[in-house]
N, C-alpha and C positions, 0 to 999 in steps of 0.2 A: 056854760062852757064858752064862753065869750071871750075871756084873754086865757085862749089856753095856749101859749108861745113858748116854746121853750129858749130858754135865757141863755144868751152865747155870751163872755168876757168878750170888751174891747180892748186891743194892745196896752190905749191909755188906762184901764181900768186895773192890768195886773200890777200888783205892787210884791214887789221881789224883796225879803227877808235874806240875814246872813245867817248861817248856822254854823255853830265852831263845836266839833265833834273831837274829843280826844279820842284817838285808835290806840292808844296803850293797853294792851290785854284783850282787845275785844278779836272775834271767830272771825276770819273773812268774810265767811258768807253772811254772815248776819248781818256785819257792819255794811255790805253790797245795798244789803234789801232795803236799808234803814234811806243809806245815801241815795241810794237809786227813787225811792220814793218821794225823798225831798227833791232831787231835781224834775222831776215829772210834776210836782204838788198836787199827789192823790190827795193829801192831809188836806189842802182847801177847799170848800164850801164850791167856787166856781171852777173845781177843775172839769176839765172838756179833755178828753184823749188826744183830739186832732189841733187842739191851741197851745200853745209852750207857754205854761203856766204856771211854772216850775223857781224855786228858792236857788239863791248861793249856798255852798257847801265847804268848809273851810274844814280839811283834813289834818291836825298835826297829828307827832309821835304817829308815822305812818309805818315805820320801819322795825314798831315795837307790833305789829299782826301777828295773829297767833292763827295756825291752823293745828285742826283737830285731828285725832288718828295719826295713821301710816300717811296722811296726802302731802305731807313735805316731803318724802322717799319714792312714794308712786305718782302721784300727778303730774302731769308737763303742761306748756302753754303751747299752744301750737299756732304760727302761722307760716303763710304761704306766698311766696313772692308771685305765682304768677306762672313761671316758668316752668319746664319737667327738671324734676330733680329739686324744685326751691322750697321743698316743703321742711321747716325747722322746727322740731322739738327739744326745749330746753324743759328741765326738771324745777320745779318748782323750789327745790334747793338751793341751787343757783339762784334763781330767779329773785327769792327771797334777799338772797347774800348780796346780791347785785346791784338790784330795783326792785324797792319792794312798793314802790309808787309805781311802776309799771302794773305788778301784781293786784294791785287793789283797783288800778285801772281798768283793767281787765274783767277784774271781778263786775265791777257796777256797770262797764258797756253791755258784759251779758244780760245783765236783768234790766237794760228798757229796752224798748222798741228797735225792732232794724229795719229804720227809715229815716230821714235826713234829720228830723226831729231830734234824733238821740246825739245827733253831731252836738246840734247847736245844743243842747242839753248838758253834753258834757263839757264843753264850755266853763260853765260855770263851776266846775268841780274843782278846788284849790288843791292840792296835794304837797304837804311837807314832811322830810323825814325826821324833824326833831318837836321841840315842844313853841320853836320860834318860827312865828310866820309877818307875813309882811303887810300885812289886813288888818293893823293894828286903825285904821282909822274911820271901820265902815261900822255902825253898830251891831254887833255883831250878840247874836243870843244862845245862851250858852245849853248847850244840850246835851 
């Protein structure tokens, strides 16, 4: 037991991947879990919980989400300005017809962390509602 160290990534050692994810057809939540993992980089060898060691996430066909059930009729988004009275729920109906990149945005801030980490985290998450994005020049691997 002589080097028993456990191994922390250096800044300069993480190397950031692009991922380009069609959303055409896929569940919210699923697609959440999928993207939310890549930006965190459970899927790497050196992920650390408290290091941002997390991948690019290039979302098109965002607008094409599919949810499951009754949750486009029953679900709402809820937030809160702060104030008495500034509490807003809009229906996931709207919500979809509206911004459905706010919708998917939402979904993935809930499944990481709620700590500064998940700011900078979500950063990196690209959101487009058609099949045309603008990351034509980063290599980008197709999953």
């Amino acid at each position: 037991m002589k080097n028993s160290k456990t191994y922390l990534p250096k800044v300069e050692e993480i190397k950031r991947k692009w991922h380009f994810i069609d959303a055409d057809g896929e569940v919210l939540g699923r697609l959440a879990v999928r993207v939310a993992a890549l930006l965190r980089g459970k899927r790497k060898a050196i992920y650390t919980s408290h290091i941002d060691c997390g991948d690019f996430v290039v979302l098109t066909n965002v607008s094409k989400v599919v949810l499951t059930g009754k949750k486009l009729e029953q679900k709402t988004a809820f937030s809160y300005s702060g104030y008495p009275g500034g509490s807003k729920l809009v229906p996931y109906s709207k919500l979809m017809a509206e911004s459905p990149d706010k919708a998917v945005r939402l979904a993935v801030k809930g499944m990481l962390p709620k700590n500064k980490l998940a700011d900078k985290q979500m950063t990196r998450l690209k959101l487009f509602k058609d099949a045309e994005h603008t990351h034509q020049a980063q290599l980008i691997s197709e999953k």
